[in-house]
N, C-alpha and C positions, 0 to 999 in steps of 0.2 A: 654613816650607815644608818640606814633605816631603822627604829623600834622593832624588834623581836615579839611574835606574840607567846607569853608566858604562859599559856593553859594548853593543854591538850586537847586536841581536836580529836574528841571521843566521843561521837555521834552518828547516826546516819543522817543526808539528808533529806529536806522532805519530800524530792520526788521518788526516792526510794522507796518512803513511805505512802505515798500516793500508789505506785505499784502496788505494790504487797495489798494493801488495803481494796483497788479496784478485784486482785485475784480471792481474795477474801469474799467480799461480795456476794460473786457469782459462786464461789461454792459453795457458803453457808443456804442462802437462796435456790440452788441447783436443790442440795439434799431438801431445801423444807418445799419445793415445788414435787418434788417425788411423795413425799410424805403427801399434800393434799392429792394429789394423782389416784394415789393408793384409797385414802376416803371415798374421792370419787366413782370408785372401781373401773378405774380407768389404766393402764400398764407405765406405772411409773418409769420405767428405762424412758419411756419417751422425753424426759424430764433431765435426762442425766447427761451434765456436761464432766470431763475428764481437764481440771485446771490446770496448768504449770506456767513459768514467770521465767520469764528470759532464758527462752530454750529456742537453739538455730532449727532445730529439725526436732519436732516433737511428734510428726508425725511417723515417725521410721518404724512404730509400734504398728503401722498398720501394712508394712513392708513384706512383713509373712505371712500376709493374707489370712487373717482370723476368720475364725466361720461363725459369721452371726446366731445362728442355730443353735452353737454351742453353750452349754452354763459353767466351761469354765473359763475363769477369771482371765485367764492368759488370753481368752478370746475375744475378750471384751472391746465391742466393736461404736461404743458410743462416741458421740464428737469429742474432738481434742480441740481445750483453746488454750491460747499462750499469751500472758501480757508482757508486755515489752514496753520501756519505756524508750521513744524513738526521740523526743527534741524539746527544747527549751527556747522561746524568746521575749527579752525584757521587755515589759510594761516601764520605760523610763516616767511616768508623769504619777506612777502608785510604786513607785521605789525608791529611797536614799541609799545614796555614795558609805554610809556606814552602815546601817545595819540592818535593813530590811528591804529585800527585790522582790518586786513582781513579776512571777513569769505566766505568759501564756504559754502552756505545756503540751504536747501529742503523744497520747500514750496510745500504743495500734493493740487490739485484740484478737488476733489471726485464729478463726473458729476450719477445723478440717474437719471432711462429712469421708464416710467412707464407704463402697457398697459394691456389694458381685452378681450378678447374673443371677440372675432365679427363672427356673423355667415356668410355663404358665400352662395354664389346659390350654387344648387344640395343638400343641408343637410349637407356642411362640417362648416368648423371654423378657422379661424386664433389664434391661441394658444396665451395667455395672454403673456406668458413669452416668446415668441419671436418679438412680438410686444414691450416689457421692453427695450431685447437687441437692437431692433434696435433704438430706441431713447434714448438709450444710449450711442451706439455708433454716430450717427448725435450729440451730446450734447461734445463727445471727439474729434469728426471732427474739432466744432468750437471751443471749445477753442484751440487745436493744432494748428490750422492754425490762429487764431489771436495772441496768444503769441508768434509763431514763424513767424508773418509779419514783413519785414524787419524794419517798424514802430518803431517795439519793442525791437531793441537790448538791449535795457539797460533801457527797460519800464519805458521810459521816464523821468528818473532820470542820468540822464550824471552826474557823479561828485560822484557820491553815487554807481551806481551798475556798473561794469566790463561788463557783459554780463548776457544771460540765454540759458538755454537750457532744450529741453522736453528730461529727460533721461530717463523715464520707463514709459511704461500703464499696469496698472492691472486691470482685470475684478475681480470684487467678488460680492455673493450673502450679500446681508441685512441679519442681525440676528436680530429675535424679542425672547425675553427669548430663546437663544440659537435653536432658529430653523428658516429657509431662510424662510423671509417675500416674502410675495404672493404679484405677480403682477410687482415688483421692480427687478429692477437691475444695479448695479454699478459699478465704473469706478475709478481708481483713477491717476490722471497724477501726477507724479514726478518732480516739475519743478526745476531745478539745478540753483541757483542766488549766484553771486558772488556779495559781496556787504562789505561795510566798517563800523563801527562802530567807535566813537568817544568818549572821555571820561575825565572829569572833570581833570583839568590841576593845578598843582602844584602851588601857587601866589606866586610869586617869594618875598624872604625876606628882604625890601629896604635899601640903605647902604648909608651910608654918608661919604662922601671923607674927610679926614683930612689932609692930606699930599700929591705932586703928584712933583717929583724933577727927572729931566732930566740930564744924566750922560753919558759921553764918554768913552768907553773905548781904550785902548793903540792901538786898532787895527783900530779905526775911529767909531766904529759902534755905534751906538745910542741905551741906552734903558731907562727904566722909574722904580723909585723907588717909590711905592707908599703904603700910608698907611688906612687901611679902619678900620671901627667900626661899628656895628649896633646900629643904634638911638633906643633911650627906647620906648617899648612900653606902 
């Protein structure tokens, strides 16, 4: 039977911490983009993303139809993004069989805009779902432009991630029981992370030297005869 590994696997690993880390990010950056907004005297909401980290349906918050209009909190109709980490595959030729893999990583950013009807002078309307799209794409703006600030080559983990990159956006509609939910619309960024994984390392089997005799051969050269034993367990 195979060696048992003796330590407890008491860690997370690092693509977990690349998540967490990417949601990090965007919200610490979200709050200080509102902050300079606000200097500017410009209306900080515009600034303000709503983060969460592997959630199937984060959007369902905008399912009772909040009223933009409103200041309270439960109405709060800002973008929702969600990071998720979606895949893993090995860099065989920057990995060893023991202890440390390269993986090229896809974490998706799925940014949702949300919007209603507003009527306008003369009798016309601004249409809910183009109102959706565009705060959904301001919601792709900033995360684009903050994961790809030069800040963040390697979001803030040097030693752990290689780089990143924004390789895809996709628009798509919400499904609620397979028909596009009213009012929403979605986004999803493709963020490309190269990053390393590490893993529980082999305890080496201690040896006790018995013997260790120093011998010349005819030619001058020096070598060593020695005799080893594994002490009892």
């Amino acid at each position: 039977m195979a060696a048992k590994i003796e330590s407890l696997i008491d860690k997370v690993d690092y693509f977990e911490m690349v998540r967490d880390q990417i949601g990090a990010i965007l919200l610490v950056e979200s709050t200080k983009q509102q902050e300079l907004a606000a200097l500017a005297g410009k209306d900080p909401k515009l600034w303000k993303l709503r983060v969460f980290t592997e959630r199937s349906n984060p959007w369902s918050e905008f399912q009772d139809r909040p009223d933009p209009n409103s200041d309270d909190p439960a109405d709060d109709t800002s973008p929702i993004v969600n990071v998720w980490f979606d895949r893993a595959q090995l860099m065989p030729r920057s990995s060893n069989v023991v202890e440390k893999q390269q993986y090229d990583g896809t974490f998706r950013i799925d940014c949702y805009g949300y919007g209603v009807s507003t009527a306008t002078q003369g009798g016309g309307h601004d249409p809910g779902d183009a109102r959706a799209s565009l705060e959904t794409h301001r919601a792709v703006r900033l995360v684009r432009n903050i994961l790809m600030a030069g800040h963040y080559v390697t979001l803030g983990m040097t030693g752990v991630v290689g780089q990143r990159m924004v390789d895809s956006i996709t628009i798509f509609q919400p499904q609620i029981d397979d028909r596009p939910a009213q009012h929403v619309i979605g986004a999803t960024i493709a963020l490309g992370v190269e990053f390393k994984e590490l893993s529980p390392q082999v305890q080496g089997q201690p040896l006790e030297l018995v013997s260790l005799e120093v011998r010349r051969a005819e030619t001058g050269q020096l070598y060593v005869e020695t005799q080893f034993e594994f002490p009892d367990s």
